[in-house]
C-alpha positions in Angstrom: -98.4 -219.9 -15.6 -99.0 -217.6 -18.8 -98.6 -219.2 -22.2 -96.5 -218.5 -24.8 -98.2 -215.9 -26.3 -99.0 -214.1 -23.8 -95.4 -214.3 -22.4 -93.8 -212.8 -25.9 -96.9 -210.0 -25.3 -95.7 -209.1 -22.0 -92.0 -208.7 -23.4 -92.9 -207.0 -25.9 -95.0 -204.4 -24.0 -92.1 -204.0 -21.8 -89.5 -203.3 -24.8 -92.3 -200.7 -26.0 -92.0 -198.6 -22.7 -88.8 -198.5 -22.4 -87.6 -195.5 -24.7 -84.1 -196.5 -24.0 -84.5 -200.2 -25.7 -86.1 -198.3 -28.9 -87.9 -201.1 -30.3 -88.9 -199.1 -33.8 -85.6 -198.4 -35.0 -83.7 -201.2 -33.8 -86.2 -204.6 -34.1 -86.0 -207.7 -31.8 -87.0 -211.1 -32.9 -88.9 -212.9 -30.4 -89.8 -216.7 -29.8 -90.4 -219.1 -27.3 -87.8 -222.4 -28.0 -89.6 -225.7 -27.6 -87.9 -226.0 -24.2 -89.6 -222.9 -23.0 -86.4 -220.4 -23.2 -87.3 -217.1 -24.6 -84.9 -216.4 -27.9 -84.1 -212.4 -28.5 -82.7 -211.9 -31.3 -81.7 -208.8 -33.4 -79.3 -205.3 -33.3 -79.8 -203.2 -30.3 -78.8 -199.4 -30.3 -75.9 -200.1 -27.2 -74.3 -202.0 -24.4 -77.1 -199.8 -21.9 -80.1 -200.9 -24.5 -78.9 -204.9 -24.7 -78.8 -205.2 -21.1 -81.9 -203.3 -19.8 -83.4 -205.3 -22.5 -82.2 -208.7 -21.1 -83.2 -207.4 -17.4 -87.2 -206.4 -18.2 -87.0 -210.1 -20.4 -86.4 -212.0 -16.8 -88.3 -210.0 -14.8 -91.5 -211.4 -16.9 -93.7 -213.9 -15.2 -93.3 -217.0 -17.2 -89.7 -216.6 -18.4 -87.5 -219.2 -17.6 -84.8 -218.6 -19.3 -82.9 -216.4 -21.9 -81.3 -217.2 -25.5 -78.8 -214.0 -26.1 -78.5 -213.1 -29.6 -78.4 -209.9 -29.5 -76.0 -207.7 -31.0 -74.9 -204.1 -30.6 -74.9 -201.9 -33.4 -71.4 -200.3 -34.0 -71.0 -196.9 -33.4 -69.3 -195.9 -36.6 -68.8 -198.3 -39.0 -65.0 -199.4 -40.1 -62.9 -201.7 -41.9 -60.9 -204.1 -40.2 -57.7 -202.1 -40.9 -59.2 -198.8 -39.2 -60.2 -201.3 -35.8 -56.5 -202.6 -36.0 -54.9 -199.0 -36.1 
C-alpha cells in the first residue's frame, strides 16, 4: 500500500492532467487525516470540475476514503437580495 505522500502525489498528478479540474487557477488543499481519509479542500471552477475531481481522488490506489470540502465558485457574484429576486 503507497504511503501518504505518495498517495497526495498521485492526486495531485491526476488534478494536473485533467484540464477541466484547473488546478492553477482554482487551488485544492490536500492532506491525509490521521484516519487515513484523504481531505480536499478549496474552490473549484463548477459542479463538472468538483465532481470529476472527487471521481480521479477514488480511483487512486491507497485512497480509502474522501473528506468533501470543496466548494464551487459562483458564477457571478450577488448579494443576497439579487439571489432572492
Amino acid at each position: 500500500m503507497p504511503d501518504e505522500e505518495e498517495i497526495l502525489k498521485e492526486v495531485r498528478a491526476a488534478f494536473e492532467r485533467e484540464p477541466r479540474i484547473d488546478p492553477h487557477h482554482y487551488p485544492v488543499h490536500m492532506e491525509i487525516a490521521e484516519d487515513g481519509a484523504l481531505i480536499l479542500e478549496g474552490t473549484v471552477k463548477n459542479v463538472a470540475a468538483k465532481k470529476l475531481g472527487l471521481e480521479l481522488a477514488a480511483a487512486t490506489p491507497g485512497v480509502r476514503a474522501i473528506v468533501d470540502r470543496l466548494k464551487v465558485a459562483p458564477s457571478a457574484p450577488m448579494t443576497d437580495d439579487e439571489i432572492c429576486d
